[in-house]
N, C-alpha and C positions, 0 to 999 in steps of 0.2 A: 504494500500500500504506500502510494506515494503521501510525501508533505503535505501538498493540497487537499487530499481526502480527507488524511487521518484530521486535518486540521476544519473541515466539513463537517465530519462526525463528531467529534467533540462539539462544535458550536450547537448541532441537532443535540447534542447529549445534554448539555446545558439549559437547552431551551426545555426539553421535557420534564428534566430534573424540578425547573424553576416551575412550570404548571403541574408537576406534583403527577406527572403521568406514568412515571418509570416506575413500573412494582419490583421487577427483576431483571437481573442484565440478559436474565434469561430470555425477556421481551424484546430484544434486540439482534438476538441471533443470529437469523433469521435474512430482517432486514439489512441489514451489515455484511451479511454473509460471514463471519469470523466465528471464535470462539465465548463461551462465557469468560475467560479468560483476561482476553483482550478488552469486555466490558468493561470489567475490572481494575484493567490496567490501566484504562481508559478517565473511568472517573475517577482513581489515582492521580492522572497527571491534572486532574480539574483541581484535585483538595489542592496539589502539590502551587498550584497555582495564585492557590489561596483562598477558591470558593469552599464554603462553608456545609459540604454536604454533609449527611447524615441518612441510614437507615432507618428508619422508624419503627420499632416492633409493635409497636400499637397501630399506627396505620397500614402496615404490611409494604411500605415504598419508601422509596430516596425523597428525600426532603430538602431542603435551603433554609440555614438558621437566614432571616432576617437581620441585613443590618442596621443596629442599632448607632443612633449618634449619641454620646453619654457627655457632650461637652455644654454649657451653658454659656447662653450669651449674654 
């Protein structure tokens, strides 16, 4: 997979992530054509980036903590 893709899929990874749609990397298989694996590795290089994902075991999906601004003006 070239540069351009992988950096395609990520952006799609992100967006779904952020609408709260991705239950499992296993939901992307498929579409991607790759492994769970690479799902994985995938929203790795998103946390590594700095986004704020999380599983949710009570929702059963990848989530996005909200960012908070804690500064006062």
């Amino acid at each position: 997979m070239d540069f351009f893709t992988y950096s395609q899929r990520l952006e799609y990874l992100l967006e779904i992530i952020k609408k709260g749609q991705l239950l499992s990397p296993h939901d992307l298989v498929n579409k991607f054509e790759c492994t769970e694996r690479t799902i994985r590795k995938m929203i790795g290089d998103l946390r590594r980036k700095g986004y704020k994902i999380k599983y949710s075991r009570r929702e059963f999906k990848y989530t996005m903590e909200e960012k908070t601004d804690n500064t006062k003006s």
